[in-house]
C-alpha positions, 0 to 999 in steps of 0.5 A, spaced: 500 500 500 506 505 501 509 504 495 502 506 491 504 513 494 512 514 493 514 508 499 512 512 504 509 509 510 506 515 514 500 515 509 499 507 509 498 509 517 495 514 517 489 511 512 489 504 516 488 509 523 483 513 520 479 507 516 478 504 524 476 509 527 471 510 522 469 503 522 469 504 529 464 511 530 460 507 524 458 500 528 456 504 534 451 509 530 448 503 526 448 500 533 444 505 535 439 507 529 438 500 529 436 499 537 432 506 536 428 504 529 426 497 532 426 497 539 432 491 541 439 490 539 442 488 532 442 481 531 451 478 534 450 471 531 447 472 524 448 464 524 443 463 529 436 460 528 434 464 533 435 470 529 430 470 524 432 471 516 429 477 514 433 480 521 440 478 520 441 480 512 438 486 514 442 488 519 449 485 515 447 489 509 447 494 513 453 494 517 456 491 512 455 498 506 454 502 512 461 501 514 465 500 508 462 506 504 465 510 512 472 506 511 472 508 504 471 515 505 475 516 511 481 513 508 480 517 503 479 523 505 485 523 510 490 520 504 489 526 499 490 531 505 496 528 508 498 527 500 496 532 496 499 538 500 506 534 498 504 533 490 504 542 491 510 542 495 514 538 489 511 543 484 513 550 486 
């Protein structure tokens, strides 16, 4: 992944860092909205027979979108701002 970006390793970290903590924050919201919008906790073992079908992809889909689309976005977001201001220096 560092050599994409020169062979640096700072911006390989700093996408790592941020993609968790994003994954992180989002699980906890989706957590949240789910217990909010339907009044119990989301399904832990999405295996179990106890969970009904309907419940379990719903809630893998979800968290699964939910939290890719946050990872995506974060890293992102945090390798164009770590990056991008060393693509100017180089220029002037």
């Amino acid at each position: 992944m560092a050599k994409k970006d020169g062979g640096e390793l700072g911006p390989a970290l700093l996408g790592f860092a941020a993609g968790f903590a994003a994954e992180f924050v989002t699980r906890k919201a989706l957590t949240f909205a789910w217990t909010r919008a339907t009044g119990e906790e989301p399904p832990t073992d999405l295996e179990s027979p106890d969970v009904s079908l309907g419940r379990a992809l719903s809630w893998a889909v979800m968290a699964g979108v939910g939290v890719e689309v946050a990872r995506v976005l974060a890293v992102r977001a945090a390798r164009k701002r770590l990056v991008t201001p060393r693509a100017a220096e180089v220029e002037a």
